[in-house]
N, C-alpha and C positions, 0 to 999 in steps of 0.2 A: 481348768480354764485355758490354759496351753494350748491342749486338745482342741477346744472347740475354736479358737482362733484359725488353726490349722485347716480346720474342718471346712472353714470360710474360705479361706485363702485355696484352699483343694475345688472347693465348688467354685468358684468362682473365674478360675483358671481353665477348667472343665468347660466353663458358659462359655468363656471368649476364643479356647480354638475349637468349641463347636460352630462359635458364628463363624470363626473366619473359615473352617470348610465348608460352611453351608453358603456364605457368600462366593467364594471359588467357586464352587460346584452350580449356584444360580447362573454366574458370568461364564461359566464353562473357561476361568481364568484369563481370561481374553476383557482389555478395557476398554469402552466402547467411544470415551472420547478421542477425536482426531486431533492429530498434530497441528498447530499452526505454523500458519506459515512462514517461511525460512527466511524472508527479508520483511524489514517495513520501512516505504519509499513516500516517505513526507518531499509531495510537488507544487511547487511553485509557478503559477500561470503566469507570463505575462503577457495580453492581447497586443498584437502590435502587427493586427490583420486588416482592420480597417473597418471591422462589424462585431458592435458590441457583443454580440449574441453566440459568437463565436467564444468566450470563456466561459459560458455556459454549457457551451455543449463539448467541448473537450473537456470540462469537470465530468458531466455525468457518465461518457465513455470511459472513463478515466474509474468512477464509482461504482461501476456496474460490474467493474472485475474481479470475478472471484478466483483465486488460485493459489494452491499449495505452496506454490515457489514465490509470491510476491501480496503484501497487502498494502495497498498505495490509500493514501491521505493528502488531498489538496488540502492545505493548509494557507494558501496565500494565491489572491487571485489582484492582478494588479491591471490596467489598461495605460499603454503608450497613446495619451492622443496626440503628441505633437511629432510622431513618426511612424508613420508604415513601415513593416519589414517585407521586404521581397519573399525570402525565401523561411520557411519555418526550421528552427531546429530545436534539440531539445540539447542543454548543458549540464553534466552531472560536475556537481560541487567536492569530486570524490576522484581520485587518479583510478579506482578500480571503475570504468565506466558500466557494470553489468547492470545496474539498477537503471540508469536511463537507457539503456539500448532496451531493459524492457519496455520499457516507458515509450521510448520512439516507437516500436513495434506495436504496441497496444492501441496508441492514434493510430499508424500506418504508415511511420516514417521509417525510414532506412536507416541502417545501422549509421553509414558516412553521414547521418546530420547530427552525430552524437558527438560533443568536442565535449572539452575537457577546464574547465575554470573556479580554479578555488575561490570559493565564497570571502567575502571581507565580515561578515559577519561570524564569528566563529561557533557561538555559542548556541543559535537558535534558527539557523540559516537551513531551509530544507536542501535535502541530499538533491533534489533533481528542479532544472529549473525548463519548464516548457515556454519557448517562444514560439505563439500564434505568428507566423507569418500570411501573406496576402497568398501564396499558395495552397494554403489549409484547404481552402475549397475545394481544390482538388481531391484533398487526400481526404475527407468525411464530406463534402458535397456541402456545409452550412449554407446558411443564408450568404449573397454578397455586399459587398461593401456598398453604402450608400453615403451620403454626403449629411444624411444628417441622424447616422446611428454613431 
């Protein structure tokens, strides 16, 4: 009875480093899943351009990016209507600024709009916060500001 226990235990060790070299040898040992990507930059809109339509479409630029070194998540889309901002910048909630300098660069802002301001929210506050300014136009063309968007 010994015997044939063994006998199981012997087959059955035999099956599984047959599959695992026959699975090796199907992948030719190479895994065909890609790496994800190396940061993930939860961004915060706030419109404060002067045309509603403008936080929609710095989301979808914003959504449309696919890359190895970054996966962004608009997570909060807010609008200023009782102030226009002149000039747009984007604010990283993080003293290492790299995640919003991508972030500026991805709209088409320059690194110098990228400052630096710890969040007062600690716990659930996105790493990168994008201010629409009345410039933006410039920098993706949207629609302009009208008096009753």
């Amino acid at each position: 009875m010994k015997f044939t226990g063994y006998v199981v235990v012997l087959v059955l060790a035999v099956a599984a480093l047959y599959q695992v070299f026959f699975m090796v040898r199907l992948t030719a040992g190479i895994s065909n899943e890609k790496p994800g990507p190396e940061h993930l930059a939860t961004v915060e809109i706030v419109n404060a351009s002067g045309a509603a339509v403008n936080s929609a479409l710095a989301k979808d630029k914003l959504d449309k990016v696919i890359s190895e070194k970054v996966e962004i998540q608009v997570v909060k889309m807010e609008r200023l209507e009782y102030k226009n901002i002149n000039k747009s910048l984007v604010i990283s909630r993080s003293e290492n600024t790299e995640l919003a300098e991508l972030v500026a660069s991805i709209i088409g802002l320059d690194k110098s709009e990228v400052v630096f301001r710890p969040s007062f929210e600690k716990d659930m506050s996105p790493a990168v916060t994008l201010v629409l300014g009345e410039d933006i136009q410039e920098v993706f063309n949207p629609v302009k500001p009208t008096k009753e968007s």
